[in-house]
TORVO-644271 format. One record per residue (C-alpha): x, y, z; residue in one letter. Coordinates in steps of 0.2 Angstrom, whole numbers, plus 2048, in hexadecimal, padded with zeros to 3 digits. Example, Ala and Ser with C-alpha at 12.3 -4.5 7.8 and 13.67 -1.06 7.14 Angstrom:
<nodes>
83E7EA827a
8447FB824s
</nodes>
This chain:
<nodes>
CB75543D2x
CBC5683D2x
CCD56C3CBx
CDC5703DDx
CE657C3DAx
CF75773D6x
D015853DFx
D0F5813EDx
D0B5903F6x
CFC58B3FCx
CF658140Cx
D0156F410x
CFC56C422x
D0455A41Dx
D1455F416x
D0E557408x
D1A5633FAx
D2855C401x
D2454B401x
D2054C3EEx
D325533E8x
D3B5463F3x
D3053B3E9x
D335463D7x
D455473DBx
D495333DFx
D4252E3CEx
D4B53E3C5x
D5D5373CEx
D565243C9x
D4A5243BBx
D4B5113C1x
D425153D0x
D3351C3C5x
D3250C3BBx
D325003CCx
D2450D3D4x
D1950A3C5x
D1B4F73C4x
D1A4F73DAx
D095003D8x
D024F63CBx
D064E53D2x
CFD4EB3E1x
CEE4F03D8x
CEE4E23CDx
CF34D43D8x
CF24D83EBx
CE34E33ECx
CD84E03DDx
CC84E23E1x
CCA4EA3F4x
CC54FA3EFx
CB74FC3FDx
CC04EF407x
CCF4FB40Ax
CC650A409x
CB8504417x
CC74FE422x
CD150F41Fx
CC1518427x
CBF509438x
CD151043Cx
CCD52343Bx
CBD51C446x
CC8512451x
CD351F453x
CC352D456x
CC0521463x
CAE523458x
CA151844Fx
CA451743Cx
C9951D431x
C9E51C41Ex
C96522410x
C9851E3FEx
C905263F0x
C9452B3DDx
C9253E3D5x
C9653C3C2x
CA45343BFx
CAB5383D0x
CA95283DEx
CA95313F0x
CAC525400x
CA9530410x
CAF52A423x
CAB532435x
CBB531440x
CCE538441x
CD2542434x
CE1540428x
CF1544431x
D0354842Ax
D0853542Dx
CF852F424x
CFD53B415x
D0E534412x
D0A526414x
CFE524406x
D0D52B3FCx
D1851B401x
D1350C3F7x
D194FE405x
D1850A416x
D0B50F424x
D0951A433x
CFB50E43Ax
D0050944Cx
CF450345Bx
CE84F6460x
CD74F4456x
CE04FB446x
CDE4F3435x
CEA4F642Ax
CFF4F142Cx
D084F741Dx
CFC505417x
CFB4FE406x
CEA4FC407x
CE350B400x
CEE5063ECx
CDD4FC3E9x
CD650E3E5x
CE250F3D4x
CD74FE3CDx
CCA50C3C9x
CD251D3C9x
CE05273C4x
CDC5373CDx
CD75373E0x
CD45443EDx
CD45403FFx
CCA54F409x
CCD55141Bx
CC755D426x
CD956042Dx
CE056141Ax
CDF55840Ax
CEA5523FCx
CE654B3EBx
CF053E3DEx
CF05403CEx
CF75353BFx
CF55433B4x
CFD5513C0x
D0C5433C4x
D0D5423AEx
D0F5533AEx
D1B5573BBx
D2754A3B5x
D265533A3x
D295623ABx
D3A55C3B2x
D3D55539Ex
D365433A3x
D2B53D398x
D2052D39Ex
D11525397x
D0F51A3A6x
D105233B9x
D0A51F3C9x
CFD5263CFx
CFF5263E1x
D115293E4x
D0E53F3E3x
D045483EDx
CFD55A3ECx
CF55643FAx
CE256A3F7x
CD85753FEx
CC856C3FDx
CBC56540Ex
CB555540Fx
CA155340Ex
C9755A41Bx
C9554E42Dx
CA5545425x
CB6546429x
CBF53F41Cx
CBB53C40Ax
CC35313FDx
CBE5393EBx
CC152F3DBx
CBF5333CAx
CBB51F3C4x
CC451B3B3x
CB751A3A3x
CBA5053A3x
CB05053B7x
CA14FE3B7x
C9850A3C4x
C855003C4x
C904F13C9x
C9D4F93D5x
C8F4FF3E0x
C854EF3DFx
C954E63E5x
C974F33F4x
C874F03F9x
C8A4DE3FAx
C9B4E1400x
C954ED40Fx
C8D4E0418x
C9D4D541Ax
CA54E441Fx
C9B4EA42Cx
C9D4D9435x
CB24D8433x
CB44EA439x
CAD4EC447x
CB04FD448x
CA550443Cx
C9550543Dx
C8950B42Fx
C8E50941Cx
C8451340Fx
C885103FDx
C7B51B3F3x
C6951A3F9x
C6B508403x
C7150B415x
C7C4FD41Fx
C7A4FC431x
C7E4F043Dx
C764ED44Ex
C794E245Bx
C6F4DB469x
C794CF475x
C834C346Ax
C784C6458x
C7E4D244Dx
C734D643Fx
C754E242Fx
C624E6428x
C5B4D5427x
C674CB428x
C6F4C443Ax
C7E4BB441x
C824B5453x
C944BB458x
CA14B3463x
CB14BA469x
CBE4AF46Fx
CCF4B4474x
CD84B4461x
CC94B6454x
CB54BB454x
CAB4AC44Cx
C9A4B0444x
C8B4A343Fx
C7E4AB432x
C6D4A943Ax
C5C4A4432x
C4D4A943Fx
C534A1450x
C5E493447x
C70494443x
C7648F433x
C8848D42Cx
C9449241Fx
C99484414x
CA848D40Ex
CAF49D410x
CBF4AA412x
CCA4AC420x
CC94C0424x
CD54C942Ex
CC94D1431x
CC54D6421x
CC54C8413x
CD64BE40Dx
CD84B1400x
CD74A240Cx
CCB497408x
CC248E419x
CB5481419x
CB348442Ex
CA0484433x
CA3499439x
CA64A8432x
CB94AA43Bx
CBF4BC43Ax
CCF4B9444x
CE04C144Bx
CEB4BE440x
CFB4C3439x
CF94C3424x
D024C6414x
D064D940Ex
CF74D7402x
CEE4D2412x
CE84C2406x
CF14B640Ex
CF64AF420x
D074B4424x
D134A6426x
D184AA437x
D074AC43Cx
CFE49B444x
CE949A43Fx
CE848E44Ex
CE849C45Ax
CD74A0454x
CD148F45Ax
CD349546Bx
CC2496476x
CB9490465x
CB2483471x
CAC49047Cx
CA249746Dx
C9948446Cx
C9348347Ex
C8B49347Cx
C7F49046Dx
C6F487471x
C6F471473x
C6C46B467x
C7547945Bx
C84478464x
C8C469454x
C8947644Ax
C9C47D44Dx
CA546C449x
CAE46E439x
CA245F42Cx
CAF452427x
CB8454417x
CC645C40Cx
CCD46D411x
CD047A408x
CE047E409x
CEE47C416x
CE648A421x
CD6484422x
CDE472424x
CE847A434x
CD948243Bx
CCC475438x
CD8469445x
CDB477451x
CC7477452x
CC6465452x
CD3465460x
CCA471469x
CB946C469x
CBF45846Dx
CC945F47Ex
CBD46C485x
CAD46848Fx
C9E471484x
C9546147Dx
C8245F486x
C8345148Fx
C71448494x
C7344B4A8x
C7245F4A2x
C874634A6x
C93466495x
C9D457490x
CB045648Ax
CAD44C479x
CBB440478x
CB443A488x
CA243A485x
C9742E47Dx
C8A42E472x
C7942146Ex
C7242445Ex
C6342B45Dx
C6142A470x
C4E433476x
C4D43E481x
C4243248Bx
C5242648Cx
C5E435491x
C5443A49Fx
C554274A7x
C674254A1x
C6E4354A6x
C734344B7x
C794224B2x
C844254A4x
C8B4364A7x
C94437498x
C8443348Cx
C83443480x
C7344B47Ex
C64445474x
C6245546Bx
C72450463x
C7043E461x
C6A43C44Fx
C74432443x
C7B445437x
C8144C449x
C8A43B450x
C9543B441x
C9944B445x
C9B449456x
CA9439451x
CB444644Ax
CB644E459x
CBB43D463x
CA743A46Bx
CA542546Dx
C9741E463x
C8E410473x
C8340346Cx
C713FD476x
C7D3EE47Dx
C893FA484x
C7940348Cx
C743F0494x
C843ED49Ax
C864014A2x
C733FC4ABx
C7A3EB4B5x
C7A3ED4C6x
C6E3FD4C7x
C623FE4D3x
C514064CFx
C3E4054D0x
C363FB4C4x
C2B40B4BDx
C3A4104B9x
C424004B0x
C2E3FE4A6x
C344144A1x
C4640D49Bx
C3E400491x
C3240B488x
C40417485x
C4C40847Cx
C3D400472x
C3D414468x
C4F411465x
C513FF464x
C473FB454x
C523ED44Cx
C5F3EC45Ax
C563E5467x
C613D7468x
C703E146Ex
C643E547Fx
C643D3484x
C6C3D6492x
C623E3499x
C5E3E24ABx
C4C3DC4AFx
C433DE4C0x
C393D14C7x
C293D04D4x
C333C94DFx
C3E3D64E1x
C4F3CE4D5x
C553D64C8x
C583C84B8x
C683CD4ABx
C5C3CD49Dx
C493C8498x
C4C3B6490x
C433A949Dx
C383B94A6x
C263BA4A5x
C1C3C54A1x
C0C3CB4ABx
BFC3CC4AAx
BF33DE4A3x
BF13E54B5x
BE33F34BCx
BE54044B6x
BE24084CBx
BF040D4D1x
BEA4064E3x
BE83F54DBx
BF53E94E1x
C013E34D8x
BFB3D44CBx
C083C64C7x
C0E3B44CAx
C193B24D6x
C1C39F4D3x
C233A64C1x
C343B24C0x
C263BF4BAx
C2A3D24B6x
C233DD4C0x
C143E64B7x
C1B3F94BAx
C2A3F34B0x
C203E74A2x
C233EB491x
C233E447Fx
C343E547Dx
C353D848Ax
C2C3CD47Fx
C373D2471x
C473CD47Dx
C3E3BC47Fx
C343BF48Fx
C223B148Dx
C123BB48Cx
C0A3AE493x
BF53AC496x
BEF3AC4A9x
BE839C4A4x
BFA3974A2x
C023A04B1x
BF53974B9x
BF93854B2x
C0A3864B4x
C133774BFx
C1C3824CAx
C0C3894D0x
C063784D6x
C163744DDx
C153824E9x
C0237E4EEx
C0736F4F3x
C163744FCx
C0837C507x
C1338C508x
C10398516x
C073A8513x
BFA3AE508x
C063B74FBx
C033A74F0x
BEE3A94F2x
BF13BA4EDx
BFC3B84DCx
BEF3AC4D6x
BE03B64DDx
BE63C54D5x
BE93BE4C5x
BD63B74C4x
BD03C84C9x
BD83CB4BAx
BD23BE4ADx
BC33B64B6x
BC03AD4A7x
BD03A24A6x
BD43924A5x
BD638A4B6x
BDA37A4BAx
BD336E4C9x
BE436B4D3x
BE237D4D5x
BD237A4E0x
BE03764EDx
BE63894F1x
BE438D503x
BD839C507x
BD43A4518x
BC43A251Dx
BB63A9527x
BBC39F538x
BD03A5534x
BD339652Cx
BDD39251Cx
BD5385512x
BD537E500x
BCB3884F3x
BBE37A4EDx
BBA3774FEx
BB3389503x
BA33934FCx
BA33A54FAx
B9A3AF507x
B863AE504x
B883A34F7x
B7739B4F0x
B7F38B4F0x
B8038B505x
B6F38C506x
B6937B4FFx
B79371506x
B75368516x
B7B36F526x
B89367529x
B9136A51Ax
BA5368518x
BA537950Fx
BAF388518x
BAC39B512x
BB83A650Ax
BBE3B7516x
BB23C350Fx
BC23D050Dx
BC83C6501x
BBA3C44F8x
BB73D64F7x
BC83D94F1x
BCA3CD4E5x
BB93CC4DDx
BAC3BB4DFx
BAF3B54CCx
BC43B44D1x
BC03AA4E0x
BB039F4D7x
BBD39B4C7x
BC83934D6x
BB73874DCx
BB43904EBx
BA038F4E8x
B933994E6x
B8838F4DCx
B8B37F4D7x
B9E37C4D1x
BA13704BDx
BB23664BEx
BBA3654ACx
BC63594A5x
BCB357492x
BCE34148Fx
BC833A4A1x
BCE32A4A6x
BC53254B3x
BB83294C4x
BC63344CDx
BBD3464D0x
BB83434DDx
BA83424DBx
B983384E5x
B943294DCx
BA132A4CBx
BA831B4CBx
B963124CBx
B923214BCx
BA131B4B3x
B9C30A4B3x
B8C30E4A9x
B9431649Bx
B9D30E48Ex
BAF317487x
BB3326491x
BAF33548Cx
BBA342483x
BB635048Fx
BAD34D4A0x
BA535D4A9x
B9C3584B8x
B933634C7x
B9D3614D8x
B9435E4E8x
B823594E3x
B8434B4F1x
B8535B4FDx
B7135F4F8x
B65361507x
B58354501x
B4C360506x
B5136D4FDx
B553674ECx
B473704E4x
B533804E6x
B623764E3x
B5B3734D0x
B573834CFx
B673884D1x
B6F37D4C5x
B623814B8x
B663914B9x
B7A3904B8x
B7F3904A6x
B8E3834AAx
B813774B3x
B7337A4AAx
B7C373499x
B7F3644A3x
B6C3604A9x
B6835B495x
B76350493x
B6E340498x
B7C335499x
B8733F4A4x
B8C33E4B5x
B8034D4BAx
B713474B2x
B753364B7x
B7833C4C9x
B693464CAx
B5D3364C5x
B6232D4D2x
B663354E2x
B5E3484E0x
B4B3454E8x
B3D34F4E8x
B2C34C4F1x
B373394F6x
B393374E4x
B493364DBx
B4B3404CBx
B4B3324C1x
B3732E4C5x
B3333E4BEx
B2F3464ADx
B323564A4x
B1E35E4A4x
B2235F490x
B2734D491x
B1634248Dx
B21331489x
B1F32B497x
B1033449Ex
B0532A4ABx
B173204B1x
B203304B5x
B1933F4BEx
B1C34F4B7x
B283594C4x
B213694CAx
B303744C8x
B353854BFx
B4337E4B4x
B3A36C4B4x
B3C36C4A0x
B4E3724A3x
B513624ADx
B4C3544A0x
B5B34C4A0x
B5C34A4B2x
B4A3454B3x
B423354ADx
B3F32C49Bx
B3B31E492x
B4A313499x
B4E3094A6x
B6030B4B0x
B5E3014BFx
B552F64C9x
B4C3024D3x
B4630B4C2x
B3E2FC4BCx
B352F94CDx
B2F30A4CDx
B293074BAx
B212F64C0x
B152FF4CEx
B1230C4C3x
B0A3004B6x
B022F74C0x
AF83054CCx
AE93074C2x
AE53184C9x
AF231E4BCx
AED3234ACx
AF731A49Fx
AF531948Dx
AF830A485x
B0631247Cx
B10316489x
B0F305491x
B14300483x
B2530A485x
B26307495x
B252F2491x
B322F6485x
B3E301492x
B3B2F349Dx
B402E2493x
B4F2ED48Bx
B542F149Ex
B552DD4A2x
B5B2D9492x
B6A2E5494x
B6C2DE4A5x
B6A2F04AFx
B592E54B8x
B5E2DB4C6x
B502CC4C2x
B522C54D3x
B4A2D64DAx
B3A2D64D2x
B2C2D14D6x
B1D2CB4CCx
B122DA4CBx
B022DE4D5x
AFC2E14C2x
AFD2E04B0x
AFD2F14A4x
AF22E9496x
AEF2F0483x
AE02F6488x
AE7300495x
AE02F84A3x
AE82EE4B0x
AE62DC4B0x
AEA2CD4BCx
AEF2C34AFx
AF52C649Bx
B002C1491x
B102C8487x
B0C2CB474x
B1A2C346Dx
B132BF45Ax
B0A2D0452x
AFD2C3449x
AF52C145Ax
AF02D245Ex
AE42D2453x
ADB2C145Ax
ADD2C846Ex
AD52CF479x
ADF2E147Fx
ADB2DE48Fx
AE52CD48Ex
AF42D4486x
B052DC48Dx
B0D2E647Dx
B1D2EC479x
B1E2FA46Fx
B222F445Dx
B302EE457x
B302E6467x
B2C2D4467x
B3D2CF466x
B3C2D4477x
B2C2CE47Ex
B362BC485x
B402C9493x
B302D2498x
B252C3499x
B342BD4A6x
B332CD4B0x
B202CE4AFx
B212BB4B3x
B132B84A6x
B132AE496x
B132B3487x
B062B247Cx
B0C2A4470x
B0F29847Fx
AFD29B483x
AF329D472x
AF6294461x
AE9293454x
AE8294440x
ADB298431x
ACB28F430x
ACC28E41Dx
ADB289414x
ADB29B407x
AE129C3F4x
AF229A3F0x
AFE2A73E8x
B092B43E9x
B0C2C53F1x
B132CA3E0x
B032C33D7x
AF42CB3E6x
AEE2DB3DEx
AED2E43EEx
AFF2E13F4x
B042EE3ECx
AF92FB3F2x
AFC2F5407x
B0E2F6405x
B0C3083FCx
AFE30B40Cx
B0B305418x
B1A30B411x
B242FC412x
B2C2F2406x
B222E63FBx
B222D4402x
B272C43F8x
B242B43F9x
B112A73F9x
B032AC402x
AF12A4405x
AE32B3402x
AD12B0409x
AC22B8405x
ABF2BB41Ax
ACE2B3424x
AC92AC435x
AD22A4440x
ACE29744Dx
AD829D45Ex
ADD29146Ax
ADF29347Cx
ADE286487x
AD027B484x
AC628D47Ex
AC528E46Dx
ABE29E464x
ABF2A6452x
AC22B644Dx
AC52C043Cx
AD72C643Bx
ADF2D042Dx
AEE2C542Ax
AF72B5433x
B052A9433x
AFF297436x
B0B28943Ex
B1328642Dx
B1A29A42Bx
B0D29C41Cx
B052AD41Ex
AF22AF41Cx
AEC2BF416x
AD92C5416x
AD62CC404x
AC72D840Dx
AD52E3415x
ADF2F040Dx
AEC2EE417x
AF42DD415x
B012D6424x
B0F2C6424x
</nodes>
């Protein structure tokens, strides 16, 4: 720092000689005076403006800018020893001079100014004890060691002075582009490095609290701050400003999102001592304390409050919480003050975003936790006072308590929804909406509103049905029961379910009793036709059962008549009915609305129909000929399936008809099962070529080849349990058997006689013959397969072998239990009431455990080994009686009169 001249002659634009011996003299009169100047000046250094050095320095240059009506520029910078702090703006004035003389005095006056009692500028003694301020309109300098020396000059010796109490003018400029410097020689203990660190930190703040500077260099790193509509920024670093009527609010800003200060100073503008915790930076109008680090007690903080709320409606949505004050222990009693002015001022004043886009007043607005925006839209313009969904998380509703916003439950939002009116898209929307913010609370929206098919709006899903999945076609008609209080489909949704609307199966709908209440109420119109229609175009596959065969449809004559009485329009089923069939046919429209499966799962035909029903009781389907069926079978069965209408056949046409069945999956399953009504049905009134089904056979079928004709159809084989067999049902079967036995143009093997003998004797056994209408037949199907006059009924096996086949009626074996009941319907003896006999020779005694070959025939035969006497011959022969004819013939075994069997030892195969 050069050395001023120290002589009174020279320039003293300021006055500033004079000031210094009214100083000089005051403390020669009072030596007192110097003592308290000392002590004044280093309780301010020490205690009120510790570490303000740039602070005071910085805010000493705004006011020479406000007062330039300029914008600040400050420059700091450090030359040895010496620490140099340059300004742009009005230089120092005569005022300004004396004033820094004065410990507890300014000549600071106006709007925009800083400073109040102009004891600022004493932080510079914290570092120095020689200063020079240099001004281009004049420039003094203080100087401990000067003041020291002056005082010893006047016989006062003092170790300890002050340093700014006397003044000397110096001729010295301030830095070029400058128009005031502050020069400090620092004090050895200053830590330099450090200082200027700190003022580079500290030139930020200061750069946002006083406004009226505007660049800040300290050494090489240049401050400045910038602003582009409301964001402020110094280098890198950018806040968004507010100005409301009493204080600027600032919030720091990382990228495009705001953040907040967690705890802070009050600065007025520059920094105090007052601790905040509010969510801003609040630099505001504010009377303070002479150390300018305290508020002053007349001065009221809440002011700065005002048009705080203005500042929240201007940030973005879902930013705007951001401003209330986080709930918690203030700071201190200034902060507690000004955190419930805020509080006070956000709960009164409209600037919360409210769902139906306008600013809400919080203590009248409500809130729904974690509300959607999905939900908001539907809600909106219901609820006007719903907040926004941006602001509906659970960390900003406890903020948005604090200032007075109601917390609404789900129930609250089903009560709020009674009584409105609106499409039911719109409902189906609101439902999806509240399953998102439902999750575990979905019993609170039991009430919710519910529209219906029919048009009514239920108070809540319990006792509603749910529809069927309907077409994704917009065009498509709506599908639902409306015999059931069904949702409509544009509102369906799970959450019904979950509020205890029944998911229920089409089959279901379709079972259900109202629904066959109403068909037989015989309602007027078609919307019932439609409901049920609709539904089976939609599940053609369920479940239906017969009553609902009784569902009017029009038909092709404008007629409405029961469904299981019409066919579908060119139905393959018309063309083998006979012409005056009872069938109507379906309106064509319909069917091509509705689809020919929905309208065939109802019975209308289009082939051949099956009735179902699970534990029958009884001939009442309606059907030709059940209860004679019914009266052929034993226990009922467990399940009954029948084909409708076969009675309806065009004799002539059954060829077709079979077709048809045989190549309908439900029927076809049917023509196997040989004791059901089908079958049954089938055998004995479906003719072809004049023949019922029943005289026919299978082609694949030889049992009864030569009695039965193979039928000559496509699906003959198909049909074999509604064709013939080796059994006898009726009367008539057994005639049919009879002639066929007896025309000797058919080729019949002796076998199937045999069965057929068999069928026959069972038949009349089982009483299915009527005896009295047979006849004796024209002629006798012998074991020689010849037709005879007259035979006889092998009842005894011992006689075959001493017959004559041509002579003999068999039954196939085991059968001569039964040879009595066919010798009645033949009307032929036996052959045991017309031919006895016995051996010739008497034979040797012994046993069948004792022959040698017994053995070996049972092991040939496969049977069990016989026990008991025997007589063995050599050759047995046998005399056979007949009449008065006698003849003799060689037989391999016999059983005489007596029961004794007669075995011929030349056979390997013994019999008895």
């Amino acid at each position: 720092m050069p050395a001023a001249a120290d002589l009174r002659s020279g320039p003293d634009p300021f006055g500033i000689n004079e000031v210094r011996d009214s100083t000089l003299k005051s403390w020669l009169t009072s030596p007192t005076r110097l003592r308290e100047d000392v002590a004044a000046e280093s309780d301010l250094v020490g205690v009120g403006y510790r570490d303000r050095l740039l602070t005071e320095l910085v805010a000493n240059a705004a006011d020479a800018a406000t007062a330039a009506g300029v914008s600040g520029v400050v420059k700091v910078w450090l030359d040895g020893g010496d620490l140099h702090v340059a300004n742009t703006g009005s230089p120092l004035d005569a005022g300004g001079a004396a004033a820094l003389t004065a410990l507890r005095s300014s000549n600071k006056t106006g709007s925009g100014l800083v400073g109040r009692f102009g004891v600022g500028f004493t932080a510079v003694a914290a570092v120095t004890r020689h200063v020079q301020i240099r001004s281009g309109s004049g420039s003094i300098e203080f100087s401990a060691e000067r003041t020291r020396r002056e005082l010893a000059a006047h016989g006062i010796e003092a170790e300890e002075v002050p340093t700014l109490r006397l003044a000397w003018p110096v001729d010295l400029a301030p830095a070029a582009g400058f128009d005031t410097e502050v020069v400090l020689r620092l004090e050895p203990h200053v830590d330099t490095e450090a200082m200027m660190r700190e003022f580079a930190v500290e030139a930020v703040e200061l750069l946002l609290e006083l406004p009226a500077v505007e660049t800040i260099s300290v050494a090489d790193h240049r401050f400045t701050r910038e602003r582009t509509d409301s964001v402020v920024s110094v280098g890198s670093q950018r806040w968004l400003e507010y100005s409301a009527p009493h204080a600027r609010w600032l919030l720091p800003m990382t990228g495009d999102w705001l953040v907040t200060r967690q705890r802070d100073v009050l600065r007025a503008p520059t920094r105090t001592d007052v601790e905040l915790t509010v969510p801003a930076i609040c630099i505001a109008a504010v009377r303070l304390t002479a150390d300018r680090r305290g508020l002053h007690p007349d001065a009221d903080i809440a002011t700065a409050a005002i048009g705080y709320a203005d500042f929240a409606a201007s940030l973005p949505i879902d930013q705007r919480t951001i401003l209330v004050p986080e709930p918690g222990f203030a700071a201190s009693r200034t902060d507690e003050r000004l955190r419930g002015a805020l509080v006070d001022e956000l709960s009164s004043r409209p600037w919360l975003p409210g769902a139906g886009g306008d600013d809400l007043i919080p203590e009248r607005a409500e809130v729904l936790l974690d509300l959607t925006s999905g939900l908001a839209e539907l809600l909106g313009e219901i609820i006007t006072t719903l907040v926004h969904p941006d602001l509906s998380d659970r960390s900003t509703v406890t903020r948005l308590r604090s200032v007075g916003v109601t917390e609404i439950g789900l129930a609250d939002i089903a009560s709020r929804l009674t009584g409105i009116d609106r499409e039911p898209r719109w409902w189906g929307r609101l439902y999806t909406e509240l399953s998102v913010v439902a999750q575990g609370q979905v019993d609170e929206l039991g009430a919710v509103p519910v529209p219906l098919t029919d048009g009514r709006t239920m108070p809540g899903a319990r006792g509603t049905v749910l529809p069927p999945p309907q077409s994704d076609d917009p065009d498509t008609e709506v599908v639902a029961p409306s015999w059931l209080p069904t949702v409509h489909p544009q509102a369906a949704h799970e959450l019904l379910g979950r509020l205890g609307a029944r998911q229920l199966s089409v089959s279901e709908m379709l079972s259900d009793p109202a629904l066959r209440g109403e068909i037989e109420s015989d309602p007027d119109g078609d919307d019932l036709a439609r409901s049920v229609l609709g539904l089976l175009r939609a599940a053609p596959d369920a479940s239906v059962p017969a009553w609902l065969g009784q569902l009017l449809l029009p038909t092709t004559d404008g007629d409405e008549r029961p469904a299981d009485e019409l066919l579908l329009p060119n139905s393959p089923l018309a063309s083998v009915l006979i012409d005056d069939s009872p069938f109507g046919v379906v309106d064509p429209d319909w069917v091509e609305t509705y689809g020919a499966e929905a309208f065939r799962a109802l019975g209308v035909g289009w082939g051949f129909t099956v009735t179902h029903e699970e534990y029958p009781t009884g001939p009442d389907h309606d059907l030709a000929d059940e209860a004679r069926w019914w009266d052929t079978i034993g226990d009922p069965p467990q399940t009954f399936s029948a084909v409708r209408d076969l009675d309806l056949v065009d004799q002539d046409r059954w060829p077709q008809a079979l077709s048809l069945l045989a190549e309908s999956p439900d029927c076809a399953a049917l023509l196997s099962d040989r004791g059901g009504y089908t079958a049954w049905w089938l055998r004995h009134y479906a003719e072809i070529d004049g023949a019922p089904l029943g005289h026919w056979r299978a082609p694949s079928d030889d049992t009864m080849a030569g009695i039965l004709d193979p039928l000559d159809h496509p699906h003959a084989d198909e049909l074999s349990g509604a064709l013939g067999a080796a059994d006898v049902e009726d009367t008539d079967q057994a005639l049919m058997f009879l002639t066929h036995l007896a025309d000797a143009d058919r080729s019949i093997s002796p076998s199937v006689a045999a069965i057929t003998h068999t069928a026959l004797a069972v038949a009349l056994r089982d009483g299915r013959i009527d005896l009295g209408r047979i006849e004796p037949p024209a002629g006798l199907r012998t074991l020689a397969g010849s037709v005879a006059d007259d035979a006889v009924v092998l009842d005894v096996p011992w006689l075959a072998a001493a017959l004559d086949p041509a002579v003999v009626v068999a039954l196939a074996p085991p059968g001569f239990a039964l040879a009595t009941q066919l010798a009645d319907l033949l009307d032929i003896p036996t052959a045991t009431e017309q031919y006895s006999g016995g051996p010739t020779e008497p034979g040797e005694d012994t046993t069948w455990q004792a022959h040698p070959q017994a053995l070996r025939s049972a092991l040939i035969q496969d049977r069990a080994l016989p026990t008991g006497p025997i007589r063995v011959h050599e050759a047995l022969t046998i005399e056979l009686r007949h009449g008065d004819e006698r003849s003799e013939h060689r037989v391999p075994w016999w059983r005489d009169e007596h029961g004794m069997v007669h075995v011929d030892a030349g056979f390997d195969v013994l019999g008895g």
